[in-house]
Structure formats: C-alpha cells, structure tokens
C-alpha positions, 0 to 999 in steps of 0.5 A: 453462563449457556449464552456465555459458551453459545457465544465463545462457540460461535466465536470459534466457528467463525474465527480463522486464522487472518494471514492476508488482507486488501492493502494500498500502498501510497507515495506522494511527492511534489514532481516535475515532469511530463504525462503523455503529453502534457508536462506538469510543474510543482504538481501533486503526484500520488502513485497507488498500489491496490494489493493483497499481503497474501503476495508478498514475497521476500525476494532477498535478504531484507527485500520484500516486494509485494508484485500483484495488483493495480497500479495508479496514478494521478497529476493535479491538474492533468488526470488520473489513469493507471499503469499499463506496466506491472507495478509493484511494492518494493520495501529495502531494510537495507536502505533503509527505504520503500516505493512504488516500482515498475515490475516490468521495466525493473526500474524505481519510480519514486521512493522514501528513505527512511529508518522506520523501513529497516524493519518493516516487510509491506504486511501492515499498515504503515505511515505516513512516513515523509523524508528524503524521495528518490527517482530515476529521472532523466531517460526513464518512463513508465507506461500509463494509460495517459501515456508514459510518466517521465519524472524530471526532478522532485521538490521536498520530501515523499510520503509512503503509506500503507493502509488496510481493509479488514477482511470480512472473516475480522469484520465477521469475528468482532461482529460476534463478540459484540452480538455475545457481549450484548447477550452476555449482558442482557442475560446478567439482568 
C-alpha cells in the first residue's frame, strides 16, 4: 500500500494539465502546375504544416486557423523546399472542409471537402480524410523557396491529415504509471 501512494504521488507531481502539443497538418493531392521553374505533371504534391495547437484561434463562428509554424512543400520528381510566405492551417465547419493556405497572400492553397470537418477545430489528430480538392489555380502563387508554386489543375481526390507528438509532460506521466504499476507488483510478491 506505501509504494501504492508513493506512486499516485509522483503521478500527481508530475502530471499537468496537457492543453497544447506539436501538431502537422498534411495535404496531399495529385497536381499539375509549375515550381520556380520547372513545371510538374500528375506529380505527387504534399503540402506540410509543422505547428503547435497552443496557436489555434477561432477566428469566426466555425472557423479555426491554426497560423504559426513552418510551411513545406514537396513535388515528386522536382524537390522539396519551404514556403517564404507565412502559411497556415484553415478548418471551415461551415463547408464543411480543412486546408493549407497561404497566411500572407490570404489566398487557399489546397483544400478538402469533407463532413467529418463539420465539427472538427485543428486541436487533435485527424484522418486521413480523402475527398473532393479544391485549389485557387489559374493566376495564384505561392512563394517557396524553390520559387513560386502555381497549381494549374488537380487529378482525384486530396488528403488532409493531422497527426500529434506527445508532449514530454504525457511521455513523462505514462512513464510514472508503468514505473508504479511495476512496483505495485513487485511489492504484491
């Protein structure tokens, strides 16, 4: 029973209240269109956002934008790079539909329509979710450090995703548990 209590102890001590983690946001699409200066055709595009759920805000009724982090970008068969332009994380419950924008243009880089992002607001983890992509195209770039991305047309559905990272203070608290749970049993020998 003490090494019991020892370990609900050091459970409490090192357990926090867990209110924001590392979070990427990926889309993926088949795409046509150009990077600097090399055009791509029917080429894998993954669009990255590397962020933190702590920057999350709900900029309007159903709209959440997740807005500080590093955008970036890859082409099968051309490179890969990052965006020079602030980029973001967009989720619309209205649409229903979640992207990757670009921040400083203001302008929608690749999106997915689909129901399951009538509730969702970019905090956990999610997907993948493939349906319907959505571009702006004709006239639009954004600014890489390959040059600019210019989309002229999509083939199929995208993908949005959204993964976690455990934060150290969870990785910390499940390490407790099991070192107690170990104990727990050793002492019941």
């Amino acid at each position: 029973m003490k090494a019991f209590l020892v370990v609900l102890t050091a459970i409490e001590m090192f357990s926090g209240t867990v209110k924001a983690g590392a979070i990427t946001y990926t889309e993926t699409v088949i795409g046509t269109g150009t990077l600097g200066a090399t055009p791509f055709t029917n080429a894998l595009v993954t669009l990255t956002f590397i962020a933190n759920t702590a920057n999350i805000i709900n900029s309007s009724p159903g709209i959440f934008q997740d807005t500080v982090g590093t955008g970036l970008i890859s082409v099968a068969g051309v490179g890969n790079g990052t965006f020079t332009d602030q980029v973001e994380a967009v989720v619309n419950q209205g649409i229903p539909g979640a992207g990757l924008s670009d921040f400083t243009e203001n302008l929608l880089m690749l999106w997915t329509n689909a129901s399951v992002f009538a509730t969702y607001n970019l905090a956990s983890a999610i997907g993948p979710i493939s349906s319907t992509a959505q571009i702006n195209s004709v006239g639009f770039s954004y600014a890489t450090s390959l040059g600019n991305l210019s989309f002229a047309s999509t083939s199929g559905n995208s993908t949005f995703t959204a993964t976690t990272t455990p934060e150290p203070a969870t990785e910390m608290l499940l390490s407790a548990g099991l070192l107690g749970l170990a104990i727990l049993r050793r002492s019941v020998r």
